[in-house]
GUPATOR-881155 format. One line per 2 residues: number of its first residue (from 1); for each residue x, y, z of C-alpha. Coordinates in steps of 0.1 Angstrom, whole numbers, plus 2048, in hexadecimal, padded with zeros to 3 digits. Layout:
N
NUM) X,Y,Z | ...;
// end
This chain:
80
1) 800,800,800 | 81B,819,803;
3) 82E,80F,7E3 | 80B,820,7D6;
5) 80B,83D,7E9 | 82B,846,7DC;
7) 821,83C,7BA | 805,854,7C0;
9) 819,86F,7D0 | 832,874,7B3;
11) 817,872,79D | 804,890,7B2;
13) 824,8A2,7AF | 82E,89F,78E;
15) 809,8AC,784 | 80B,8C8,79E;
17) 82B,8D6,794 | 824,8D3,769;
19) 801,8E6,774 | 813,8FF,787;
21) 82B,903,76E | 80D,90B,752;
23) 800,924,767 | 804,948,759;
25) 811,960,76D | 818,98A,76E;
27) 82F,981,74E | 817,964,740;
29) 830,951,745 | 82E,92D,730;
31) 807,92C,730 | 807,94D,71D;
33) 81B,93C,707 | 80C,91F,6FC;
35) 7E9,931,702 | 7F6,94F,6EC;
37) 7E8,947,6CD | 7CA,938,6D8;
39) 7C2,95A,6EC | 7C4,96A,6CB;
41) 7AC,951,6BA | 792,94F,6D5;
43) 792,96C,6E7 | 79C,977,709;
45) 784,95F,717 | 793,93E,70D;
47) 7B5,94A,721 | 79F,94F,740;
49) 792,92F,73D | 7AE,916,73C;
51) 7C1,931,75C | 79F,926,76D;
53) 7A2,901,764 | 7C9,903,76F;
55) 7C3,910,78E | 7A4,8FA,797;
57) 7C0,8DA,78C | 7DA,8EA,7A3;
59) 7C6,8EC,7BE | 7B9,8C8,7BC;
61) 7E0,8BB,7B2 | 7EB,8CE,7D6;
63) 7CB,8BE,7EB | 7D7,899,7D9;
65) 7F9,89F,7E2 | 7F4,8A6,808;
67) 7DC,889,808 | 7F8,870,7FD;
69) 811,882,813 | 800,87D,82D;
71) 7F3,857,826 | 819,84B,81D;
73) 820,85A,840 | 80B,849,852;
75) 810,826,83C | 832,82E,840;
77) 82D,833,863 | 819,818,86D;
79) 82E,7FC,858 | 813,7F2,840;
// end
């Protein structure tokens, strides 16, 4: 049971980090680029869209990975 934890931890934290990393920022960092040319095909709207769909993932990647923290801690803890 904690060889899946971990499994599931890494995978938490590979998807939290590559969300975080999409995110645009004061400089638009690398969401503005990839979302660049869509902005200019759909409108401003689209853009808002996928910053509120990255944020919503981030959040629930960041809940996931204190779950799995906290479960390998107490498998790891309790010797299961």
């Amino acid at each position: 049971m904690a060889l899946a934890a971990k499994i599931l931890l890494i995978i938490a934290s590979i998807g939290l980090i590559i969300v975080v990393l999409l995110q645009s920022g004061k400089s638009a960092g690398l969401s503005g680029a990839i979302g660049g040319g869509a902005e200019q095909l759909m409108g401003k709207q689209k853009a808002r869209g996928i910053d509120a769909l990255l944020g919503r993932l981030t959040v629930i990647f960041a809940v996931l990975f204190m779950v799995f923290a906290i479960l390998l801690g107490y498998f790891l803890k309790s010797g299961a």
